[in-house]
Each structure stands twice: as structure tokens, then as C-alpha cells.
C-alpha positions as CSV (number, residue, x, y, z in Angstrom):
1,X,93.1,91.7,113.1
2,X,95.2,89.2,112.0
3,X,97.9,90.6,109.5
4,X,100.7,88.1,107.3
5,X,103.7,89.7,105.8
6,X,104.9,89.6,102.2
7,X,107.8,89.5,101.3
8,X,109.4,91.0,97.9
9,X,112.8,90.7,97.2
10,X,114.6,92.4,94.2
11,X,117.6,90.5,92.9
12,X,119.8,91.8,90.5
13,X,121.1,88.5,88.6
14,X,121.3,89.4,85.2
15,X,125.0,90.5,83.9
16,X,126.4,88.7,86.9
17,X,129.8,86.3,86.4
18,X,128.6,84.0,88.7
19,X,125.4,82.9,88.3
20,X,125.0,82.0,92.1
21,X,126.0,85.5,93.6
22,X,123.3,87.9,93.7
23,X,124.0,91.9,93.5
24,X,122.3,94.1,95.6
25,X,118.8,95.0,95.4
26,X,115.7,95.7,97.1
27,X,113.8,94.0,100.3
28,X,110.3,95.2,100.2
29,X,107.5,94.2,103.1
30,X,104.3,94.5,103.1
31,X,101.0,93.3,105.2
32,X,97.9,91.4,104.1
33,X,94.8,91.4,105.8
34,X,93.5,88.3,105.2
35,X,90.3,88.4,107.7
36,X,89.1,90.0,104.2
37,X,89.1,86.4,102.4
38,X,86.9,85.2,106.0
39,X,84.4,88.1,105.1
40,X,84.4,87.4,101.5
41,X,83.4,84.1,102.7
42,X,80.4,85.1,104.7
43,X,79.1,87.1,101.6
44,X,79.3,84.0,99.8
45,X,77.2,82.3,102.4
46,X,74.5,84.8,102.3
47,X,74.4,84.6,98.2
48,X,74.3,80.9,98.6
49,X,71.3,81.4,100.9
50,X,69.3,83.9,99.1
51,X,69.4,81.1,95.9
52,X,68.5,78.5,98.1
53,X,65.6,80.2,99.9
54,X,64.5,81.7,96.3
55,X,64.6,77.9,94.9
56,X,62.3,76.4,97.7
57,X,59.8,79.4,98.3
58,X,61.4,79.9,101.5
59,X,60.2,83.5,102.7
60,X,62.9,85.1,103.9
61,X,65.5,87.6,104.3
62,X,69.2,87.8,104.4
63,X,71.5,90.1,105.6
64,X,75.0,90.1,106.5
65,X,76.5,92.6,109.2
66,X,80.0,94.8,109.5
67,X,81.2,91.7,111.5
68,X,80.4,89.5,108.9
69,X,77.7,87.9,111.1
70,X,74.8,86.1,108.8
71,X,71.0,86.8,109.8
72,X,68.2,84.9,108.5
73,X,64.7,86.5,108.9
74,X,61.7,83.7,108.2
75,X,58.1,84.8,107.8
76,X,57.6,81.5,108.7
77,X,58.3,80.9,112.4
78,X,56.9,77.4,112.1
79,X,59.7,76.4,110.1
80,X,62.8,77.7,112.4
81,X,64.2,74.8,113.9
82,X,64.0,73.1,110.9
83,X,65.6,75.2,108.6
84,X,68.6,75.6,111.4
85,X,69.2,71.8,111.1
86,X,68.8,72.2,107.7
87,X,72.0,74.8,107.8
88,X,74.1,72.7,109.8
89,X,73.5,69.9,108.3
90,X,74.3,71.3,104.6
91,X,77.1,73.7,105.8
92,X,78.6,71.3,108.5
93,X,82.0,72.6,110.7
94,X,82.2,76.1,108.1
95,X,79.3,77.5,110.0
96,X,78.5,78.0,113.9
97,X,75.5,79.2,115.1
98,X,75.4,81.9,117.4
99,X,72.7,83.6,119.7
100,X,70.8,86.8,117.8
101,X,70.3,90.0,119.2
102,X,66.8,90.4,120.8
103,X,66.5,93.4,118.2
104,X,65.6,91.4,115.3
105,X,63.2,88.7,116.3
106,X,62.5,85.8,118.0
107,X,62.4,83.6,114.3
108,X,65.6,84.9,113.5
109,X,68.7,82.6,112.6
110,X,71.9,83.8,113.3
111,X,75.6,82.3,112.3
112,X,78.8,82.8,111.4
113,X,82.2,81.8,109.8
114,X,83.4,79.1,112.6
115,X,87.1,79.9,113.7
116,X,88.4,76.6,112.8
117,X,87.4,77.4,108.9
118,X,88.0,80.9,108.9
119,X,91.8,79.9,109.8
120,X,91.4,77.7,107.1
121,X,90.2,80.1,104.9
122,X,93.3,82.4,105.8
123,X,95.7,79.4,105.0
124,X,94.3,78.8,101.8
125,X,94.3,82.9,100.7
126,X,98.3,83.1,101.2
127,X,98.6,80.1,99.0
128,X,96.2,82.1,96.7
129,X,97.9,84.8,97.1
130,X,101.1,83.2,96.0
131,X,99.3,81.5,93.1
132,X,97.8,85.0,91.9
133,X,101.3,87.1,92.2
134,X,103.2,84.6,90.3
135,X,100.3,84.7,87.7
136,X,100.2,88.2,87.3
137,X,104.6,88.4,87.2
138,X,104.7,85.7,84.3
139,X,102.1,88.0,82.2
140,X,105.3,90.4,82.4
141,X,107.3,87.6,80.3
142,X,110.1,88.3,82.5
143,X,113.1,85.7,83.0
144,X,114.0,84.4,86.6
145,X,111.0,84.9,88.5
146,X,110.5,82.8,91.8
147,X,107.4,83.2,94.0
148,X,107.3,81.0,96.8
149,X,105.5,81.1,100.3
150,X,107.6,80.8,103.6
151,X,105.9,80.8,106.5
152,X,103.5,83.1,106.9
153,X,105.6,85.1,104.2
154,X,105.8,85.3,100.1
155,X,108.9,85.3,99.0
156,X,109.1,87.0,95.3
157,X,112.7,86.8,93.3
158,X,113.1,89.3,89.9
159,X,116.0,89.9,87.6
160,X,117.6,93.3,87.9
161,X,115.3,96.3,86.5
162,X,115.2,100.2,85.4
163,X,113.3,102.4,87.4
164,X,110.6,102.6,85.3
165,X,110.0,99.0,84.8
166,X,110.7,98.3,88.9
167,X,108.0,100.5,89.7
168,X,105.2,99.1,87.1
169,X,106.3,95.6,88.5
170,X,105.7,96.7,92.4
171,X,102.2,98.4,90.9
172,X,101.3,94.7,89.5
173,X,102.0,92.9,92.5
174,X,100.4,95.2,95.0
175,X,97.1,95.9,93.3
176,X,94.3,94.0,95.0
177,X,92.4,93.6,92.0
178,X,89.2,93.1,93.8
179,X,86.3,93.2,92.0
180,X,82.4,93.5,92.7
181,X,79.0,94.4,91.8
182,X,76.8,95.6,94.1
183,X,73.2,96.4,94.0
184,X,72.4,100.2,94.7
185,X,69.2,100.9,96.9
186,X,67.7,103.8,95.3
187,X,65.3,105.6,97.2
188,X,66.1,104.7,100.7
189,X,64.5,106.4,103.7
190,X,68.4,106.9,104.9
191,X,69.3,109.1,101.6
192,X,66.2,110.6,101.8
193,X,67.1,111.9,105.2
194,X,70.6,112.9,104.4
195,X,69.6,114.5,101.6
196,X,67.4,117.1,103.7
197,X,70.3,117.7,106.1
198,X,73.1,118.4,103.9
199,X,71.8,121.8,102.4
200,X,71.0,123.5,105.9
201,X,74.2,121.8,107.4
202,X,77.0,124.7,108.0
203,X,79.3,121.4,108.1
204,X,78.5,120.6,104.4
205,X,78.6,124.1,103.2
206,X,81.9,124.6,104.5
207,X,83.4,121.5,102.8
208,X,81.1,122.7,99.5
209,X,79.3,119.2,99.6
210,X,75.8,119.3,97.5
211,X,73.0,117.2,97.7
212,X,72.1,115.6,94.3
213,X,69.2,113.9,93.0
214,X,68.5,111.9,89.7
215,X,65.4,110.3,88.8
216,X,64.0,107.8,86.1
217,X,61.4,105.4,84.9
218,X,62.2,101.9,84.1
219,X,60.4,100.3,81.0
220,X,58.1,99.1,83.8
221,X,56.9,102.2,84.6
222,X,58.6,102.1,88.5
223,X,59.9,106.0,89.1
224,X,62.9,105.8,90.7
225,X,64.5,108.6,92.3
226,X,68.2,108.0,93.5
227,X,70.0,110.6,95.8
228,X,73.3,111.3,96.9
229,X,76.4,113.5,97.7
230,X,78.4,115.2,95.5
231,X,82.0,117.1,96.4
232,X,85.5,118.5,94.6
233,X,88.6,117.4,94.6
234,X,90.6,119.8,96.3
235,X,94.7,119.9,96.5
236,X,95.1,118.8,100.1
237,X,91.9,116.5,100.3
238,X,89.7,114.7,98.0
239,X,86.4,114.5,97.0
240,X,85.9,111.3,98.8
241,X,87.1,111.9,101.9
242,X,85.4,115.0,102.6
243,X,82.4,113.1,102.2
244,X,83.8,110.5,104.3
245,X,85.0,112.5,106.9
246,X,81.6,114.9,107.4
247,X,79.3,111.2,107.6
248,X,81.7,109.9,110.2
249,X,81.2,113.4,112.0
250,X,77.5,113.6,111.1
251,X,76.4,109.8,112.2
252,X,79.5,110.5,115.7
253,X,76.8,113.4,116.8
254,X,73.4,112.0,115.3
255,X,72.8,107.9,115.7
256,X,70.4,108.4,113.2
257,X,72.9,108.8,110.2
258,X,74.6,106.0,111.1
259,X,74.6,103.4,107.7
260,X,72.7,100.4,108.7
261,X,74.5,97.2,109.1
262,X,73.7,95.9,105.6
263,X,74.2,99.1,103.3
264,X,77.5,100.8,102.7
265,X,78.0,104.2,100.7
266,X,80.2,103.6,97.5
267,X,82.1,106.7,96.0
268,X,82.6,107.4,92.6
269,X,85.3,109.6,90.6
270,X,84.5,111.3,87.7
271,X,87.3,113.4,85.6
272,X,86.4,116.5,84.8
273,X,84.1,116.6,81.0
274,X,83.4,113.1,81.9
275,X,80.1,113.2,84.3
276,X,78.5,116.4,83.3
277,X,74.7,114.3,82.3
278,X,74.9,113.5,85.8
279,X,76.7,115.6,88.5
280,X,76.8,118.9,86.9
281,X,80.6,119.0,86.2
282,X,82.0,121.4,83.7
283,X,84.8,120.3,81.5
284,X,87.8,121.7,82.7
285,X,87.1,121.9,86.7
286,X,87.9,119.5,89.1
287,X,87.0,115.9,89.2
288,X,83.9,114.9,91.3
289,X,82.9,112.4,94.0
290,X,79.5,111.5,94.0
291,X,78.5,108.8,96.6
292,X,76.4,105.9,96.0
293,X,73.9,103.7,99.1
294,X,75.0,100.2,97.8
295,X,73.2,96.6,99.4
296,X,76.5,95.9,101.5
297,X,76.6,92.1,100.2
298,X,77.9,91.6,96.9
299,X,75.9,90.2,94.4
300,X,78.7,88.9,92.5
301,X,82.6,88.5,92.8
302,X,85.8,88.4,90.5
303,X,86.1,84.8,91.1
304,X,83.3,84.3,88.4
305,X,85.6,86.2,85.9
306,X,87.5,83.6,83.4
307,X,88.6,86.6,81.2
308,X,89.4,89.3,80.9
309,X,90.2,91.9,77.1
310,X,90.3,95.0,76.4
311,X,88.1,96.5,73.6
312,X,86.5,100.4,72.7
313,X,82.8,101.4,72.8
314,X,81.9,101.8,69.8
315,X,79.3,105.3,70.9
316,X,82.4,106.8,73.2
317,X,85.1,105.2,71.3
318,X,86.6,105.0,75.2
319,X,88.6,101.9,76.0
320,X,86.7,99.5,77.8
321,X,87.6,96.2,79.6
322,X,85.5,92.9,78.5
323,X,84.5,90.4,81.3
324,X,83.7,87.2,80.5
325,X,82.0,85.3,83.7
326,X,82.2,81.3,84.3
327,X,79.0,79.2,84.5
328,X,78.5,80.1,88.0
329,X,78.8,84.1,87.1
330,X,76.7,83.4,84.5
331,X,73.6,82.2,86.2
332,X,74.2,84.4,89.4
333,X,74.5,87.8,86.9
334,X,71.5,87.0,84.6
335,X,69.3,86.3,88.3
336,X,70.6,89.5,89.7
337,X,70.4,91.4,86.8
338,X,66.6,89.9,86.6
339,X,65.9,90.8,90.0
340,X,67.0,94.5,89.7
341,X,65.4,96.0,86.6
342,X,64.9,99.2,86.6
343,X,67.6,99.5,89.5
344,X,71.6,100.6,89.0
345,X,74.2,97.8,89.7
346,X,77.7,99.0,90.7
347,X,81.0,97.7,89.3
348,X,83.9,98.2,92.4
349,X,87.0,97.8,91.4
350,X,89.8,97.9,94.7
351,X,86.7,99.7,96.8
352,X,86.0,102.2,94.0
353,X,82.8,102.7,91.9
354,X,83.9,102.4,88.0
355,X,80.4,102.3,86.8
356,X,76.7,102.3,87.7
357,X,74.4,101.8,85.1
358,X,70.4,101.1,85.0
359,X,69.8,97.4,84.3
360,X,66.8,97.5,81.6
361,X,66.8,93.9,81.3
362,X,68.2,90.1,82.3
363,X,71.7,90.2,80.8
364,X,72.3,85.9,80.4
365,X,74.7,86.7,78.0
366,X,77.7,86.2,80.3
367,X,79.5,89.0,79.9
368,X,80.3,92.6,81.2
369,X,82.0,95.9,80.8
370,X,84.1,98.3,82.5
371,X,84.4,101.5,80.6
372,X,87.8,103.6,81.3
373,X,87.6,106.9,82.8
374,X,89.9,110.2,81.8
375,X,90.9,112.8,79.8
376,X,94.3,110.8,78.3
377,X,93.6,108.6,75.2
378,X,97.1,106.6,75.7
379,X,96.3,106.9,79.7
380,X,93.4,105.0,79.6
381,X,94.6,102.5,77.0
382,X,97.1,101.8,79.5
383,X,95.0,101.4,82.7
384,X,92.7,99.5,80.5
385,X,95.5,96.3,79.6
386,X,97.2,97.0,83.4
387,X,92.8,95.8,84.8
388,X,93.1,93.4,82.0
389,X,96.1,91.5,83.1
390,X,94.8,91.7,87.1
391,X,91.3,90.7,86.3
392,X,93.0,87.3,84.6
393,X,95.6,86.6,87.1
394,X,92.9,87.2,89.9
395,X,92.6,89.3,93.0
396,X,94.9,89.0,96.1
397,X,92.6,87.8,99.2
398,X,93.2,91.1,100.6
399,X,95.2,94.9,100.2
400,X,98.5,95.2,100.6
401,X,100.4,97.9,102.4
402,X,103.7,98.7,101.9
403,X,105.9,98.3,105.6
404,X,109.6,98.8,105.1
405,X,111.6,99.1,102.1
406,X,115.5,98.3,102.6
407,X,118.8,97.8,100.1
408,X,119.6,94.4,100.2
409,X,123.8,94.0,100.5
């Protein structure tokens, strides 16, 4: 996996007699991953195709695997070889085709990202990158800021700081900022199976993981039962990896429990006196992880955000963050939202669930929420301006993760 360097330094300038001499400071590096912008790409793809199948009655399915590899299944077998010239035609040197595995049918189409554009792709995400960090450092309105890329590295130049300040500045650059929605597939044959395991399952008693169910009926009259895994935070593990950690066991001695290509399982925190309509938390315990079986495509990205504002729900009076989507993010949410009523859609921010609410109608409105979770007024009015500021400046193309950190002399 092909990883870039960053490259932060920390220049103390301010106070200086010379101008041109720098005092000591910090060099911080980290590593991108910027195969993530390729596989972003890929999920793009497939959204481009569901719209496009959806506009010309095309019957068909798309799904998109771990590898990012693209598979088209017609009902329509007829039609193959034209639809595949029809790809590569539209799509051109951004796509190659690539054989399918036997597995899913003779009328399948399978592609992928071509190398040449994928290492296009990566060239374009530093610059991106650089572009979204020197966004997000002028939102700080701080004087003598320099963000520039060299080589395959980012090159970031601040005045001299306190500890406090330093700190909130590395948190602003480092944050991914990735957002998401995803579609969560309620009553899935997978769940339904894992559901019956976990509460006979010496594994799952041992790490005190539950099996949880929630049910409802959309205005429709469609019952809907959604179930998943619930566990506690505990000192020297949390919530979310215990889960983790017994699946990966679970699916390592059973094939049978391992996800399918196209779904995912999304995890959730909710603080303590925050969940308790829908996990069974008590106010005052521990915070909870409850897991979610989300469509592993997203149905819409943070590049369709143009704003971003922070407001209170007027029920909860909890601080909320306002989204407000471009044209494109306006059309694709009001079609998703159309498509899944009655069904939940998951808000990921940095691969974590921040909410996952039942979609009762089309939403064409253009706009979006993210409510703030806690126990800390001021704490959550805080996290709620930091998402603010990173939803408008834009997410990096991938994490970062901190290498080395050195005095600079």
C-alpha cells in the first residue's frame, strides 16, 4: 500500500530580531494513505452506475468489493457486450475491464480503477490535501502560515505557539474529516444468523457482548426488524473492539460469518444517558457500542457538502452541525433518501457512526444534521464548531498517522 509522507514543521518566528532566523521548534511526520482517494473513486463509479442503469431501465445490480473491484449483474444477458462498450466508451482510460470470477455469472461485468488513473488520482489527493490543510489553518486566523507540497511531502510552516494552542492546531490538521452516509440493511439473513450465535457463544459471554433487536413499521406498513451487537466500554478495551475482535475470531473459525464483500458493520458510541430508547443504557454506566450491517458503498460523500454551521435542536436543545449539500448532493440525497423509506441511513464521520435515523420520507430539501453526542454542554459546543470548520475546509484523501516527532535546532 502505497503511503506519502507529510511533513509539519513548527517554526517559532514571532519575537524574533531577525526576521529570517527561525528558533527552534518542532518537525512532525506523518503517513497518508492515499489508495483511500483510488477506493473513494471506485464508490463513485458504482453511484454513477446505479443512476445511470436507474435512468435507462437497465436491470441490474452493482456492487463494489474490499478491493474496490466494480461488478455489474444484468438480468439481461442479451445486452452484455453492449453495455461493456457502452462502459468503455463513456469512462475511457479511468476504467479497465478485468475477467470476473466464475462465482457470479456468466452476464456479469467486471472492472476496475486502471493503474494509470488511480496514480493520477493519488497525484491529485496530495495536492488536495495541501489545498484542504491550508484551508482548514487559515480558519485559525493565524499569521505566517505556509503550506506547500514538496515531493511526495507537505510542507506546513506556523508562528510559535503555547501548548494548548499547538496541540488544537496538530488536532485540525490531522483529522480526516471524512464523511459519509451509508444505507443500513435491516433484516439481513447475516444478522439474523449472528444474532442466534451470540447468546449461546461462551466467546461473547465472556466479553459481555448482547445481541439486540429493534423493530418498526414505516408509514408504509413494511415491519422492519433491525439487529445487532451491543458491548461496554471497558478501561483497557473498548466497546468497539471487542466486538471487532470476537467477529474477526468468529468469521477466522466459521466462513460463514465472514461479512460479504459488499456490506461492512459500522459501530456506534453512545455516552452514557444518551441511548437508553435504544440499547438499554442506564445513565450513569458506561458508554455503549452498538454495531450497525451498512451497504459497504456510500450513498453519498462530503464532497457534496458546501457548508457547514452549527445550530441546537430545538426538542434536545443538543448542539447540532447543519449540512448544506451542492446541486449534485442534492439530487443524489433526495434519490437515496426516496429509495430507502422506511430504512435507517448512517451518517460516518472518520469511520464512526454519529447518527442513524429512519428516513420517513424524500428529504429534497438539501440539507442535513449531525446531532452532538455527550454529557458536557461546553464539550459538545466545542466538538460541534471543531466538525464545522473540517466539514468546510474538506476531508484529507486519507488518515493520517503520526511517524516521528523531533525538535527542530
Amino acid at each position: 500500500m502505497k503511503a506519502l509522507a507529510i511533513l509539519v514543521l513548527v517554526v517559532a518566528c514571532k519575537g524574533s530580531d531577525d526576521p529570517k532566523r527561525r528558533r527552534d521548534g518542532f518537525e512532525i511526520v506523518y503517513s497518508i494513505d492515499l489508495d483511500r482517494a483510488v477506493a473513494d473513486r471506485a464508490d463513485e463509479i458504482k453511484r454513477d452506475l446505479e443512476g445511470r442503469f436507474a435512468e435507462d431501465r437497465i436491470p441490474a445490480t452493482v456492487t463494489i468489493g474490499i478491493t474496490g473491484n466494480v461488478t455489474v449483474n444484468l438480468r439481461d444477458g442479451g445486452r452484455r457486450r453492449e453495455i461493456e462498450e457502452a462502459l468503455k466508451s463513456d469512462y475511457g482510460d479511468s476504467i479497465a475491464m478485468q475477467a470476473c470470477d466464475p462465482q457470479v455469472g456468466a452476464d456479469a461485468i467486471c472492472l476496475r480503477v486502471s493503474p494509470s488513473f488511480a496514480e493520477a488520482i493519488k497525484k491529485s489527493a496530495l495536492q488536495s490535501a495541501v489545498d484542504t490543510i491550508r484551508r482548514r489553518l487559515d480558519e485559525t486566523k493565524l499569521d505566517d502560515l505556509s503550506v506547500n507540497a514538496r515531493g511526495d511531502q507537505i510542507v506546513v510552516e506556523l508562528p510559535a505557539l503555547q501548548p494548548e494552542a499547538m496541540f488544537a492546531t496538530k488536532q485540525l490538521i490531522a483529522r480526516t474529516g471524512k464523511l459519509e452516509m451509508k444505507v443500513v440493511d435491516d433484516g439481513s439473513d447475516y444478522m439474523k444468523m449472528l444474532a442466534a450465535r451470540v447468546p449461546g457463544d461462551p466467546d461473547a459471554q465472556d466479553a459481555e457482548i448482547r445481541a439486540e433487536v429493534e423493530s418498526w413499521t414505516s408509514e408504509d406498513g413494511t415491519r422492519h426488524v433491525d439487529r445487532y451487537l451491543t458491548a461496554h466500554d471497558r478501561r483497557s478495551l473498548g466497546g468497539g473492539q471487542l466486538i471487532r475482535r470476537y467477529l474477526a475470531a468468529l468469521a477466522a473459525k466459521d466462513p460463514a460469518f465472514v461479512v460479504p464483500s459488499d456490506r461492512e458493520i459500522g459501530f456506534e458510541r453512545i455516552e452514557s444517558g444518551t441511548g437508553s430508547r435504544r440499547v438499554g443504557a442506564t445513565p450513569g454506566g458506561s458508554p455503549i457500542w452498538r454495531t450497525y450491517y451498512l451497504e459497504r458503498a456510500a450513498a453519498l460523500s462530503g464532497a457534496a457538502i458546501t457548508d457547514a454551521s452549527v445550530s441546537v435542536e430545538p426538542t434536545t436543545l443538543r448542539p447540532i452541525v447543519l449540512l448544506e449539500f451542492n446541486r449534485f448532493g442534492t439530487r443524489m440525497f433526495g434519490d437515496v433518501t426516496a429509495r430507502i423509506v422506511g430504512k435507517k441511513l448512517a451518517t460516518i464521520l472518520d469511520g464512526s457512526i454519529k447518527t442513524a435515523p429512519i428516513i420517513n420520507g424524500p428529504i429534497r430539501g438539501g440539507r442535513a444534521s449531525i446531532t452532538m453526542g455527550g454529557d458536557d454542554r461546553g464539550a459538545m459546543e466545542q466538538a460541534a464548531a471543531e466538525l464545522a470548520k473540517v466539514l468546510k475546509a474538506g476531508a484529507l484523501p486519507g488518515p493520517l498517522r503520526e511517524e516521528t516527532v523531533s525538535l527542530r535546532h
